[in-house]
Each structure stands twice: as structure tokens, then as C-alpha cells.
C-alpha positions as CSV (number, residue, x, y, z in Angstrom):
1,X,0.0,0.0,0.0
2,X,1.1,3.3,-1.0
3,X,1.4,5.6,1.7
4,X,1.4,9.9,1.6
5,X,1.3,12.5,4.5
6,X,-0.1,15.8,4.1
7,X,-1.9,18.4,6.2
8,X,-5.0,18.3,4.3
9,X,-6.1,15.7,1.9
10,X,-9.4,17.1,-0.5
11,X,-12.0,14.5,-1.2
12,X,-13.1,15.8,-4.8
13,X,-11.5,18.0,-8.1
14,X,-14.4,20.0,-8.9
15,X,-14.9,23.5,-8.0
16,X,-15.3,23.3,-4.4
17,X,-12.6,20.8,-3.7
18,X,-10.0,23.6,-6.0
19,X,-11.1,26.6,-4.3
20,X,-10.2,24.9,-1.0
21,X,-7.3,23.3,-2.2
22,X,-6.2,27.0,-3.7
23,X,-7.0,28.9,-0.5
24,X,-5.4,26.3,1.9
25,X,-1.8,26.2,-0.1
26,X,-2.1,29.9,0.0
27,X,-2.3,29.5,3.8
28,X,1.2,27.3,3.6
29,X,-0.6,24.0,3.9
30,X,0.5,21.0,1.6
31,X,-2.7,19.5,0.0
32,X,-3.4,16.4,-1.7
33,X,-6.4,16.4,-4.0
34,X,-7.7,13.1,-4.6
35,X,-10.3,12.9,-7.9
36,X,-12.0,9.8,-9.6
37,X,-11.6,11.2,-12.8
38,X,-9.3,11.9,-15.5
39,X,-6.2,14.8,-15.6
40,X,-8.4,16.3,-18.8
41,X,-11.7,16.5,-16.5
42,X,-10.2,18.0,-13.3
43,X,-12.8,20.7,-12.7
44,X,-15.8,18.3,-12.7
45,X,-19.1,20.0,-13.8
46,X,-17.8,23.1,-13.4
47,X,-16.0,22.6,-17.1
48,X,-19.5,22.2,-18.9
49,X,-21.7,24.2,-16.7
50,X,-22.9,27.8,-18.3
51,X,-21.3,29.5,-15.2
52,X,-24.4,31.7,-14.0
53,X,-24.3,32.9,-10.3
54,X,-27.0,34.6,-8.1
55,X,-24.9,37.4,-6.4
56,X,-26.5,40.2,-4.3
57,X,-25.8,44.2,-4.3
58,X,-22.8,43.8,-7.1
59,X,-21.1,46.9,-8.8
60,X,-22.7,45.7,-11.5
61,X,-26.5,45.8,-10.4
62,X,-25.5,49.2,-9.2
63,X,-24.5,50.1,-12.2
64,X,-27.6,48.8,-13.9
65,X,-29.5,50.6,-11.6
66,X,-30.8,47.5,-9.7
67,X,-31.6,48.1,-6.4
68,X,-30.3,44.8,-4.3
69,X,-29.7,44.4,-1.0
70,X,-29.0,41.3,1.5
71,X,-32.1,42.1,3.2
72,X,-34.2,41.4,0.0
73,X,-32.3,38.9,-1.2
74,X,-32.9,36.9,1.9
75,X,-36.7,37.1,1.9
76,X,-37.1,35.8,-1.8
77,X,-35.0,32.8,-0.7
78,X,-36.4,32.1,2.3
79,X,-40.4,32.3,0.2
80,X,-38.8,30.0,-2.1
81,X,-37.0,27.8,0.0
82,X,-39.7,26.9,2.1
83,X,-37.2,26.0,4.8
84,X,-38.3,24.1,8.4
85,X,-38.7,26.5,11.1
86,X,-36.1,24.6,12.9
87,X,-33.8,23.8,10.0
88,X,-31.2,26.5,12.0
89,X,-28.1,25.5,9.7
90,X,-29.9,25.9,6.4
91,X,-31.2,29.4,7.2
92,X,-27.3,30.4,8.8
93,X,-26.1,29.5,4.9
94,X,-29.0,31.5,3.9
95,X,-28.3,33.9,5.5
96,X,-24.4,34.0,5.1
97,X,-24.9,33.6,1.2
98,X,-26.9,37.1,0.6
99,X,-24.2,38.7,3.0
100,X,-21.1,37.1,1.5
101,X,-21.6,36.3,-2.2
102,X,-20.6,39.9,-3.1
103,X,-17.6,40.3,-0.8
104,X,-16.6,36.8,-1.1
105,X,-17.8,35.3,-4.6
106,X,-17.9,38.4,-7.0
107,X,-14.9,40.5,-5.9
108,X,-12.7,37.3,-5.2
109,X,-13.6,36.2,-8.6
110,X,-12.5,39.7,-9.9
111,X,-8.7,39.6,-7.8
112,X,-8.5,36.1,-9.1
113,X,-9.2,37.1,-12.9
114,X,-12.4,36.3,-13.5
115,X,-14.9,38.8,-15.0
116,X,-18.7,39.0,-15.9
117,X,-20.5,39.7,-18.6
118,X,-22.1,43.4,-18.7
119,X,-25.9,42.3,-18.3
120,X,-27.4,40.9,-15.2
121,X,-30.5,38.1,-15.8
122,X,-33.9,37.7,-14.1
123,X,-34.7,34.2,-13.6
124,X,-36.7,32.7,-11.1
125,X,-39.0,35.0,-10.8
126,X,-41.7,32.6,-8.9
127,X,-45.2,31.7,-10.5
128,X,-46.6,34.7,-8.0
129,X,-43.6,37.2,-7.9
130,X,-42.5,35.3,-5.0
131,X,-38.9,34.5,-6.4
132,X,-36.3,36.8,-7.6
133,X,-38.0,40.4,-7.0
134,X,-34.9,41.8,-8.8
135,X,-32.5,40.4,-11.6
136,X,-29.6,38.6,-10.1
137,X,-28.3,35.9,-12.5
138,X,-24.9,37.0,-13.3
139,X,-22.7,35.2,-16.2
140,X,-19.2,34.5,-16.0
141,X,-17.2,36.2,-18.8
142,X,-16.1,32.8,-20.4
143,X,-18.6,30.1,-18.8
144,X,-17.7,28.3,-15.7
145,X,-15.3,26.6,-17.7
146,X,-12.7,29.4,-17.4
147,X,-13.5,30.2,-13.9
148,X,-12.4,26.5,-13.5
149,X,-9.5,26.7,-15.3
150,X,-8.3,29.8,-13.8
151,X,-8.7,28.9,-10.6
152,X,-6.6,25.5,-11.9
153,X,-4.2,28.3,-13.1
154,X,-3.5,29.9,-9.6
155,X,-3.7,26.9,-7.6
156,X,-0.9,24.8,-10.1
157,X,1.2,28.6,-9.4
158,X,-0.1,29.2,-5.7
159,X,0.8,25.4,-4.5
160,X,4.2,24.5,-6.2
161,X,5.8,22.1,-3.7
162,X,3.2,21.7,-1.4
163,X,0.3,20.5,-3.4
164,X,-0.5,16.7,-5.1
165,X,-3.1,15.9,-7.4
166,X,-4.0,11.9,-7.6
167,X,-6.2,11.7,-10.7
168,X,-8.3,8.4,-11.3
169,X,-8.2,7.5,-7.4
170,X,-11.8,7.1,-5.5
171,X,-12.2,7.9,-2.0
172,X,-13.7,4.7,-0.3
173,X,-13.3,5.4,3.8
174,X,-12.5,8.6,6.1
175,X,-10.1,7.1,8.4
176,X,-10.6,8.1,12.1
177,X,-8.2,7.0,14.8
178,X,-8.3,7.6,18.7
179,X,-11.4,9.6,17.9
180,X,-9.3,11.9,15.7
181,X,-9.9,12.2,12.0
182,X,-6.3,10.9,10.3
183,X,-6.9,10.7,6.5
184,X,-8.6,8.5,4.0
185,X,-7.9,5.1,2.2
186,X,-8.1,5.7,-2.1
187,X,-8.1,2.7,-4.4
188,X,-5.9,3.4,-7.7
189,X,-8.6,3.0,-10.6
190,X,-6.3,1.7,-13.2
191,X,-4.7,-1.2,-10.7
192,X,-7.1,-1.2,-7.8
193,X,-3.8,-0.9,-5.7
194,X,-5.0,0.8,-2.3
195,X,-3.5,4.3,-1.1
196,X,-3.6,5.7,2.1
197,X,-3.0,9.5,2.5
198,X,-2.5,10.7,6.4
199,X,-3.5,13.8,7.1
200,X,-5.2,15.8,10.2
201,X,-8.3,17.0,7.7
202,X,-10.2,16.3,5.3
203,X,-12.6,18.1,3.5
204,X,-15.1,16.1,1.7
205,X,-15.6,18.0,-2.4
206,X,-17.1,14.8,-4.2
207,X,-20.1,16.4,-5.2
208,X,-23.8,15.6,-4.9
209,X,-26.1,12.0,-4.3
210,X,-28.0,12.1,-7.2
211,X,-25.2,11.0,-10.4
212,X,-26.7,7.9,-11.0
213,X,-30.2,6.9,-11.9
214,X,-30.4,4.5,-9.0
215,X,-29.2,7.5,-6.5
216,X,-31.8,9.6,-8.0
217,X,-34.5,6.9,-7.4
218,X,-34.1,5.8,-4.4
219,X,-33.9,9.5,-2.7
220,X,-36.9,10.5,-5.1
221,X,-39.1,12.2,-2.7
222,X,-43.0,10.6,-2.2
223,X,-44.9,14.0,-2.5
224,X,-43.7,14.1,-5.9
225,X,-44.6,12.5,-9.5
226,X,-41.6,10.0,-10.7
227,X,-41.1,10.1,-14.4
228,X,-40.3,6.4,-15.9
229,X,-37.7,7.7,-17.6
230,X,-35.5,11.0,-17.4
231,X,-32.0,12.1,-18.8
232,X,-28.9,12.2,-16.4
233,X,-27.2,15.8,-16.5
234,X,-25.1,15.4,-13.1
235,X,-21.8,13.8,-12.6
236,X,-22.2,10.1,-12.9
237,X,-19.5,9.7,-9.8
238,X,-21.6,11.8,-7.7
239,X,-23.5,8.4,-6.4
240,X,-24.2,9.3,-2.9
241,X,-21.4,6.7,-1.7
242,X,-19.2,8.3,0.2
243,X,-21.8,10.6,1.8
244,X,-23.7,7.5,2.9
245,X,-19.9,6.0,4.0
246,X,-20.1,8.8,6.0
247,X,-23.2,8.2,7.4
248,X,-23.0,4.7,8.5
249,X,-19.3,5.0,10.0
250,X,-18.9,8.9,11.8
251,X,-22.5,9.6,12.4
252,X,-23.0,12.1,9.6
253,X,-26.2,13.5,9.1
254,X,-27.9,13.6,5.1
255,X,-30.2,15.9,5.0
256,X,-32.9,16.8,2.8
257,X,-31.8,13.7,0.5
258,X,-34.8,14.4,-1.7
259,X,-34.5,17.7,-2.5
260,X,-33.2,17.8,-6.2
261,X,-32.7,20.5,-8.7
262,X,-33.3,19.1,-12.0
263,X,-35.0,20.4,-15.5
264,X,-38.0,19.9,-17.3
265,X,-36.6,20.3,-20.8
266,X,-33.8,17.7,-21.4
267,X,-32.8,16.1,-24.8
268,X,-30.4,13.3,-24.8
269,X,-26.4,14.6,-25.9
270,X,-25.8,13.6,-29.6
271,X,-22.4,12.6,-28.3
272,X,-22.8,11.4,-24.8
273,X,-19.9,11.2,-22.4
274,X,-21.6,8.6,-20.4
275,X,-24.8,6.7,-20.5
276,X,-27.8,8.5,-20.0
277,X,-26.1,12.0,-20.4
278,X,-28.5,14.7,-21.3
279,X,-28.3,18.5,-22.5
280,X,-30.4,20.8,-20.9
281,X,-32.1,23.2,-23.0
282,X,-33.5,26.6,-21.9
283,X,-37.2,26.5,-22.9
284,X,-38.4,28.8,-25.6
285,X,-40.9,31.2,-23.9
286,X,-42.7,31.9,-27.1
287,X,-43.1,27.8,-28.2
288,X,-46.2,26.3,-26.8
289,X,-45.7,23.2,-24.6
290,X,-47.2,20.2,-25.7
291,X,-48.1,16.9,-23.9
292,X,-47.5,13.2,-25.8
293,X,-50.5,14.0,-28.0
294,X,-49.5,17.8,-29.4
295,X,-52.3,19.4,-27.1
296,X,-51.2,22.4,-24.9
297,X,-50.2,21.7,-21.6
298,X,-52.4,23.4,-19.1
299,X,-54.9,25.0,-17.8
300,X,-51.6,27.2,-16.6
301,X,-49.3,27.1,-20.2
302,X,-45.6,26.1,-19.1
303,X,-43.3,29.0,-19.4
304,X,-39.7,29.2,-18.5
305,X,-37.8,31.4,-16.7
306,X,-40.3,31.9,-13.4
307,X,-40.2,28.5,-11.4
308,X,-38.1,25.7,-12.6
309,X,-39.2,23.3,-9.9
310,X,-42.7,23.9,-10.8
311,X,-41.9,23.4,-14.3
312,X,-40.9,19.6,-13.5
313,X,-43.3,18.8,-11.1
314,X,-46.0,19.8,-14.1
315,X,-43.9,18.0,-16.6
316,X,-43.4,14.8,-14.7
317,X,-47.2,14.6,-14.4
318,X,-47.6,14.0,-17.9
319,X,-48.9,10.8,-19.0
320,X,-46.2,9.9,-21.0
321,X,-41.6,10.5,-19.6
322,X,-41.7,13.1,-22.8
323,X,-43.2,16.2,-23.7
324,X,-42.8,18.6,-26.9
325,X,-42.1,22.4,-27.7
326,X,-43.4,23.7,-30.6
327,X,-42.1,26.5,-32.3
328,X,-41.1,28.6,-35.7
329,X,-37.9,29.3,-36.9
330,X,-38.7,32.7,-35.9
331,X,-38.7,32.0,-32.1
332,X,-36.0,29.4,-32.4
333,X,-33.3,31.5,-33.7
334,X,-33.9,34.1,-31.1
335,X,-34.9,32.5,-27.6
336,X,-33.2,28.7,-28.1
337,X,-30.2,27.9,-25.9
338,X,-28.5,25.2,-24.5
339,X,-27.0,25.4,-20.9
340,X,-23.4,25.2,-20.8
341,X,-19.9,25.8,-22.2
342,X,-20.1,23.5,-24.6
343,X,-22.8,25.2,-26.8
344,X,-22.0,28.6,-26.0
345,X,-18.8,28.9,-27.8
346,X,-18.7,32.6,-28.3
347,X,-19.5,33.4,-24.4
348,X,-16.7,30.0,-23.2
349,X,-14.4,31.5,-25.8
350,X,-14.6,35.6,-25.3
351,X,-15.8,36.3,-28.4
352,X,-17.8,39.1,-27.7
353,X,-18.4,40.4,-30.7
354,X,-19.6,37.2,-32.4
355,X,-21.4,36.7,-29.3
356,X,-23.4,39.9,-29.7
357,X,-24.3,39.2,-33.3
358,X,-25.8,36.3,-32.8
359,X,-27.9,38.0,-30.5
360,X,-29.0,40.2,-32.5
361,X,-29.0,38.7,-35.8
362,X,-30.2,35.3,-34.1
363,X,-28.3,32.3,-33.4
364,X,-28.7,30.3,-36.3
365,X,-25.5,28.2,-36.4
366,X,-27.4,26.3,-33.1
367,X,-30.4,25.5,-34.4
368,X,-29.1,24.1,-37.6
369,X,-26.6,22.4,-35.4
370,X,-29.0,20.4,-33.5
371,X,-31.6,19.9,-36.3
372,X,-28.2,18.2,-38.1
373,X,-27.0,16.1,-34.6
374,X,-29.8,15.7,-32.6
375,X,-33.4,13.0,-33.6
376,X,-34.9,15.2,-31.0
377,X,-35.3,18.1,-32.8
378,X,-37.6,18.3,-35.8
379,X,-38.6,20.7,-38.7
380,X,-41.1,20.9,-41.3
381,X,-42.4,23.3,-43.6
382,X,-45.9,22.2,-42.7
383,X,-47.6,20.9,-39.1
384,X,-48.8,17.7,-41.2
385,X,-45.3,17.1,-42.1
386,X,-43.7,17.7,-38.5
387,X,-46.8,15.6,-36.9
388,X,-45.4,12.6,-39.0
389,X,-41.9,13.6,-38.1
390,X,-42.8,13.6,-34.5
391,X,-44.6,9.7,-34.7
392,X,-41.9,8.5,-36.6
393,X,-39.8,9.4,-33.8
394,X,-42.0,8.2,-31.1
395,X,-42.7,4.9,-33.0
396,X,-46.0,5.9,-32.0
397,X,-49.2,7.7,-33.8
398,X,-50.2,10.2,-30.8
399,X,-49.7,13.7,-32.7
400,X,-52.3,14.1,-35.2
401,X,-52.0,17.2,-37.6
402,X,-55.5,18.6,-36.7
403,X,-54.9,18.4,-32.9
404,X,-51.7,20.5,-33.9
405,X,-53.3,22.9,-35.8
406,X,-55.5,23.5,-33.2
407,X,-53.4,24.1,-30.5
408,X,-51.4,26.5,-32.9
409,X,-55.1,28.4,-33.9
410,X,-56.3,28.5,-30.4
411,X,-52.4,30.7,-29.5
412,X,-52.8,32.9,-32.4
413,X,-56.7,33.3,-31.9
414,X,-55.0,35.9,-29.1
415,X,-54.5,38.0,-31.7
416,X,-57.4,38.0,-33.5
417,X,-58.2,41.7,-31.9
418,X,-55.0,43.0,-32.3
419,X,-51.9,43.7,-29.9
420,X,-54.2,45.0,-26.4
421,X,-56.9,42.0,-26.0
422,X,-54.4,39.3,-25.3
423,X,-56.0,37.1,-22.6
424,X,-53.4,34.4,-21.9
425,X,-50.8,33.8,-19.1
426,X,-48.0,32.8,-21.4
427,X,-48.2,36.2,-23.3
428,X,-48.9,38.0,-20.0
429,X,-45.3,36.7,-19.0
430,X,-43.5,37.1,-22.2
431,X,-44.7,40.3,-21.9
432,X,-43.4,40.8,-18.2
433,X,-40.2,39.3,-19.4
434,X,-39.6,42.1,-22.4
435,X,-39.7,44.8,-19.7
436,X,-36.1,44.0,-18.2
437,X,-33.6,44.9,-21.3
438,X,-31.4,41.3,-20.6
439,X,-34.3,39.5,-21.0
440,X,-36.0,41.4,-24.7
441,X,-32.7,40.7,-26.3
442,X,-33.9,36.6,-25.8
443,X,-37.3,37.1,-26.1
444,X,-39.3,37.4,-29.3
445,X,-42.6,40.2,-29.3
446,X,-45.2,38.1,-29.2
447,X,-47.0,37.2,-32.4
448,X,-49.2,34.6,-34.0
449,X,-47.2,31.4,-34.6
450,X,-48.9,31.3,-38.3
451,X,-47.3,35.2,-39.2
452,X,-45.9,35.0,-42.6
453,X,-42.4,34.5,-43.0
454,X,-41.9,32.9,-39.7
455,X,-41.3,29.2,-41.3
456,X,-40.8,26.4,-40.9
457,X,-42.1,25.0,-37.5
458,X,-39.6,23.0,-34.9
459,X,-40.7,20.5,-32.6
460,X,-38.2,19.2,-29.9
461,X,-38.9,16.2,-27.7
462,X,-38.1,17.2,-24.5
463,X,-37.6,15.2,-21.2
464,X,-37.1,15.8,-17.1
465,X,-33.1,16.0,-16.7
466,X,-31.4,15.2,-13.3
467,X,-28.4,18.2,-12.5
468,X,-27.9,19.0,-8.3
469,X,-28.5,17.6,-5.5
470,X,-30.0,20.3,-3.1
471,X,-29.6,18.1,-0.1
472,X,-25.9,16.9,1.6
473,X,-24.3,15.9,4.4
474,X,-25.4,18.6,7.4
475,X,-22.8,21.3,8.3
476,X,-22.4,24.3,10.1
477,X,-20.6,27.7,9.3
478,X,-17.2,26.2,9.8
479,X,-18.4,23.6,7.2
480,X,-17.7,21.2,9.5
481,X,-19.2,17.8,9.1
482,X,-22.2,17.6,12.3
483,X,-23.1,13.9,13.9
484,X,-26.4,12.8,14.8
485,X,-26.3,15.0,17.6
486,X,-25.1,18.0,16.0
487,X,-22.0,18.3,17.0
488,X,-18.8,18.7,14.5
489,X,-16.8,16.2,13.7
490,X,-13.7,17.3,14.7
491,X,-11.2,17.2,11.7
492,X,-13.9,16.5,9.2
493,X,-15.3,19.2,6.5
494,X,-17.6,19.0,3.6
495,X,-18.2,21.9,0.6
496,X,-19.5,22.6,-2.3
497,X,-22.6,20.2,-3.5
498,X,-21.5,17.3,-1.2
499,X,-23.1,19.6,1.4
500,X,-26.4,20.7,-0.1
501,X,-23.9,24.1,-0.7
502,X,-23.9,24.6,3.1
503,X,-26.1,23.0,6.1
504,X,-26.7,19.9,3.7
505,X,-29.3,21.9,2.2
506,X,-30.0,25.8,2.1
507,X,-31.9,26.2,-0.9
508,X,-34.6,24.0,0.7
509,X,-37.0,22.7,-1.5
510,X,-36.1,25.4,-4.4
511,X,-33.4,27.2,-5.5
512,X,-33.4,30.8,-6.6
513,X,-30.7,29.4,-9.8
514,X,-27.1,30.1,-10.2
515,X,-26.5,30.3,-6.2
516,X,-24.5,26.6,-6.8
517,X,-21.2,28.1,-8.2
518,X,-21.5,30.7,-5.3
519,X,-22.4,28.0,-2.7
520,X,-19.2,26.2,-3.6
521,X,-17.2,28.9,-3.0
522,X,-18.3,30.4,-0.4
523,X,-18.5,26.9,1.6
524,X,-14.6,26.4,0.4
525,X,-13.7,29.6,1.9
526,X,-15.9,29.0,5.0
527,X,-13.7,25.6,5.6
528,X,-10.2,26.8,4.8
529,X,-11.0,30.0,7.3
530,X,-11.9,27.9,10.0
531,X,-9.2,24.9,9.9
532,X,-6.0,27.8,9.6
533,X,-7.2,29.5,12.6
534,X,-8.4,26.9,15.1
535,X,-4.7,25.7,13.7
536,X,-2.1,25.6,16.6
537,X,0.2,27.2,14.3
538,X,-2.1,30.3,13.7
């Protein structure tokens, strides 16, 4: 057996486990990382993710003239959350995040390199204006994928010496002696040799519970519909193992185990990196959601961008594990996105100008990309021609032409009277989304689906995909790991996802989006402060 000493040995290469890797070298500790995966996908999720981050009273909002402050901030999360009243750690992270993601996230991102993009987003907005009362979605200037490599970067300069990286090695016990914390055994992937690394701490980075398909059914929660089938859009190694490891063997608490963050509009990747692996798509808000048989879903239409939870609890309703968005080229070039670096190319790559023409001039090179890679994404020049398109996929004969056409007539019969008699909650939004500048450049005026010159339609077959676990092992401020009676574990820390991004689970039963990247962070920084002063040596 292969045996290393450090001071601090970081379960987990994704953000959390970096950040906390970069800020405890910095502090003149020497750090092994140990990460399941390959050198190439050090970085985790955070190398695909879009890089979006809820921050709160930011130079930016300032200078946008968006009037944000903790104090706000913390009553939309807590009305979305819908936290326990005695769920004490969750509320503390709550609480800290509104304080700290400015101080801590956004100007620490800037010393470090990393910049934004000039607009701030309103999403979440809540079904009843009970979500974000003010835009706070901010993008990273390059996607997540070069706040993860830049943070790679300065740890690789920051830890030279007194830093280790074993790639391809999986965590399988915390090893506790004398009641102390003293490491954890690794197994070598490509040998199954065993290695034990010694060290005093251990901060436990691996992620979230709900990777697999089997994690994500057995911590389903009851009060909610199951689809039969959904897409996977987490890290397959983020199985719950190690958290339950935990569990079983130091008294950890999971919390909130069933609390999940996925999306309603999933389509399976054209080139998937593992099986199951799904894209999520940002829903058009001008295409009409369809159920199996091409009939709007309702009586409430679906509409992104005001409560994603909401969103899959109505989609995973629906009779059948698939439902459709029907739109015209029109809306497609203008509102249709895909989450992540990898189909962003212009943001991930800081292209801005490129970037801002396709904004304007609509992102056609997307479209055409996934009608060319992806089955799930269909066009016809007619509705009789998509409708066969759509049952030839299905292997089925659910979509008839006339049941299209009259979803389509009964949309565009709001406009029969002109532009001021709309009666219909999807336009009502749209409309409420076109008054915040980000949000018009994304979203088309509404008109009829059947205007002239809009052609051809698009149908995408769209299904509930898995992403973050909203639930973790419990901490407190410290990030410190609590038993079954609360109290820390001495020695023993957990960040990022693995914790539910602080308390094993502050969002609560919703999140407000983009506060994951933030959460990691800030529960990084919340560890490394913590173990370098209760230090002897501090």
C-alpha cells in the first residue's frame, strides 16, 4: 500500500474541492487532492456548466440601476426555499450567502481574474412574484469553464511544492483513529492498488447523491410524481457513496436527501460522455408546450424562466416521460439555448463580438446544429409534415395534424383583436419578461405562430433532466461535518454540492438558480478559514 502524508487531503477535483485546495496552499498548507476522474476532466461539472451565479448588491447591479440588497435577497429565498422553522443551519447559509456572495464570490472572482458579462439576468422569478424580485443571474465572462481553469491556473502557481493531485483515485473510507480524523484510504482505478493518504483534515468535495439513476430513485421524494424515464445531466461519480460512507461509520447526518434541482426540458447529448447523459435546454418562452399527444399543456401554459421546480413537477405529471415544444424558426433562432460551455462557444471562448451578433441577428449556427446532430429536434415546412416527423420518432401515432393545428389556432386566436386584448398567461409573462432589457434581447414580441415568414415549425422532444443535488451531508458555518447529535466532527469538513452548498441543504425545496457556483465557494472559503485559525500554528 502506497502511503502519503499531508496536512490536508481534499476528497473531490471539482470547484469546491479547487477553491479549497487554492486557499489552503495559500495558507502554507501542503494538499493532496484526490479525484476519480481523468487529468483532462479536473474541474468536474464546473468545465460544462454555463457559469451563472446569483450574487447580491454587485457593482454591477448598481450600475444597472438594480436596487439589491442582503435584506431582499434573503426574503425571496427564504419564500422559495420553504425552509423548516427549525432547519437552524440551512437558514445560517441562507443567510451568510446574501451577506457574503458579493464580498466573497464576485470581488474574489475579480482579484482572481475572472470577469462577468455586462448584463445581469432575471430568472426565477416565482409563479406569483414570490422569487427573484430583482434580476440577479450573473454570467461569468467565459462560462464556468474558465472560472475552473483559472482557478486550476493559480492553484498549479499558488501550490508549487506543497500540493499533489492523484487523478483516477476514488475515495472509499475517512479514516478516524483515537477519535481523531487521520486521513482516508483511495483505491488506484487503473490497478485497484490501495493508497492511504494521512493527514489531520479532510474536506469532503465529491459532489452531490443524485449522479446515477439508481441514487436519484431511491432518494426521489413521495410528495412528488416520478417520471419512468428522465436524462442524467449530473456527474455520474456523484453516487451518494461516500456521503452515505459517512453516514454509516462517523454519524454524519444527510439531510434533505430528496430535495433535487433538475429540469423539465432535457434532450439526450448527440455525443454522450456517459450513459444517460443529457443536455439541458433553456425552454423557448414563445413555443407552446405540448403533452405526448400535441395538445397544450395546461390549464396554466408552461413557461420558463419563473419557477423551474414547478416546471418539472408539471412536466413529470404527464402521462407519458416526454413532452414537446413547438415553435417557428422565428422564435427558435432568437430564444433557443442550450446550458453550458459547450454550446456557448462565443461566451466560453470571449468572443464578444460574435457573441453579440448572434444576439441580434439570431443564433442560427445552433439551431441548424441540433436539427443536423440531434433526432430530437424536428422541422417541417408544414404541421402535417412535422406531426409525422414527431410519430416517426415516437414509433407511435399520438400527434395528429388537426390536434396541432388546433393548439397552434387557439395561440394565435390571441391576436385576432389585435396587440391590447391578449387574454393568456404565457403572453402576459413574455410580456413581463420584455420589460427587463437582458431579458428582450432573448425574447421574441409576441405574435401569431402562423405570421408570414416565420417558417418552418420546430418540434423538440423534451424530457425531465437530473443536474444538483439540493440536499448533503449537514454542516455548520465552519463547514464542519455535524453527527447525529449536532456536534462537528472534529477534523472533518464538507463543501461545495456534497453539502447541499452549506447545512446539507439551504436552498430548501427550491433554488433561486445560479446560487451553486456561489455556494461552492463560499463553503470552500468558509472551511479553509476555519481549519487555519483553530490551527495551533495560527
Amino acid at each position: 500500500m502506497t502511503i502519503i502524508h499531508a496536512d490536508l487531503v481534499v476528497v473531490g477535483g471539482g470547484l469546491a474541492g479547487l477553491v479549497s485546495a487554492l486557499e489552503a496552499v495559500r495558507a502554507g498548507l501542503n494538499v493532496v487532492i484526490v479525484d476519480r476522474d481523468t487529468p483532462d476532466r479536473l474541474g468536474g461539472l464546473g468545465l460544462w456548466a454555463f457559469g451563472g451565479m446569483a450574487l447580491v448588491g454587485t457593482p454591477l447591479q448598481k450600475r444597472l440601476g438594480i436596487p439589491d440588497t442582503p435584506k431582499r435577497a434573503l426574503t425571496d429565498w427564504l419564500n422559495f426555499a420553504e425552509l423548516a422553522e427549525d432547519d437552524l443551519y440551512a437558514r445560517q447559509w441562507a443567510e451568510y450567502y446574501v451577506e457574503r456572495s458579493c464580498p466573497d464570490v464576485y470581488e474574489w472572482l475579480r482579484r482572481e481574474g475572472v470577469g462577468f458579462m455586462p448584463a445581469v439576468n432575471w430568472v426565477e422569478r416565482g409563479m406569483q412574484g414570490d422569487g427573484n424580485s430583482l434580476p440577479r443571474y450573473h454570467v461569468v465572462w467565459g462560462t464556468s469553464r474558465y472560472l475552473v481553469t483559472r482557478i486550476i491556473a493559480q492553484l498549479r502557481a499558488a501550490g508549487s511544492g506543497r500540493l499533489e493531485i492523484l487523478h483516477q483515485h476514488q475515495v472509499i473510507s475517512v479514516e478516524k483513529q483515537a477519535g481523531q480524523i487521520c486521513g482516508v484510504q483511495a483505491r488506484r482505478e487503473s490497478d485497484q492498488s490501495m493508497v492511504r493518504i494521512h493527514a489531520p483534515i479532510v474536506i469532503l468535495a465529491m459532489g452531490g447523491i443524485n449522479g446515477s439513476e439508481a441514487s436519484v430513485r431511491a432518494h426521489w421524494p413521495n410528495d412528488r410524481p416520478m417520471p419512468t424515464t428522465f436524462l442524467n445531466g449530473a456527474h455520474p461519480f456523484s453516487d451518494g457513496s461516500l456521503h452515505h460512507w459517512v453516514a454509516d461509520h462517523l454519524s454524519g447526518q444527510i439531510h434533505n436527501a430528496g430535495s433535487m434541482w433538475n429540469y423539465a426540458a432535457g434532450i439526450p447529448h448527440p455525443r454522450p460522455h456517459f450513459p444517460g447523459h443529457g443536455l439541458s435546454t433553456i425552454p423557448c418562452k414563445s413555443a407552446l408546450w405540448l403533452n405526448h399527444r400535441g395538445e397544450r399543456i395546461g390549464p396554466q401554459p408552461l413557461v420558463t424562466g419563473f419557477d423551474t421546480h414547478q416546471l418539472c413537477m408539471d412536466v413529470a405529471r404527464q402521462e407519458m416521460p416526454y413532452t414537446w415544444q413547438l415553435m417557428n424558426w422565428r422564435i427558435a433562432i432568437k430564444e433557443f439555448a442550450i446550458s453550458g460551455a459547450e454550446h456557448n462557444p462565443y461566451i466560453r471562448d470571449r468572443q464578444f463580438i460574435r457573441f453579440l451578433f448572434d444576439t441580434v441577428a439570431g443564433n442560427r449556427r445552433l439551431i441548424r446544429q441540433m436539427l443536423a446532430e440531434s433526432p430530437h429536434v424536428l422541422s417541417d415546412e408544414t404541421l402535417e409534415g412535422l406531426a409525422r416527423k414527431m410519430n416517426a420518432l415516437t414509433g407511435r401515432s399520438d400527434i395528429e395534424a388537426q390536434v396541432l393545428k388546433a393548439s397552434v389556432d387557439s395561440f394565435d386566436a390571441q391576436f385576432s383583436h389585435g396587440n391590447r386584448f391578449f387574454n393568456d398567461d404565457q403572453i402576459r409573462r413574455i410580456q413581463q419578461a420584455r420589460q427587463w432589457p437582458a431579458d428582450r434581447l432573448r425574447t421574441c414580441k409576441p405574435a401569431p405562430l402562423q405570421k408570414a415568414g416565420s417558417g418552418p415549425w420546430i418540434a423538440m422532444q423534451l424530457q425531465l433532466i437530473t443536474r444538483k443535488s439540493l440536499g448533503g451531508l449537514r454542516t455548520d458555518l465552519q463547514s464542519r461535518v455535524l453527527d447525529q447529535k449536532d456536534n462537528a466532527i472534529s477534523g472533518l469538513y464538507c463543501v461545495g454540492e456534497a453539502a447541499g452548498f452549506g447545512g446539507g441543504g439551504c436552498s430548501g425545496r427550491r433554488s433561486l438558480e445560479g446560487t451553486f457556483l456561489p455556494g461552492c465557494i463560499l463553503t470552500a472559503q468558509a472551511a479553509i478559514r476555519s481549519l487555519v485559525q483553530s490551527s495551533p500554528n495560527h
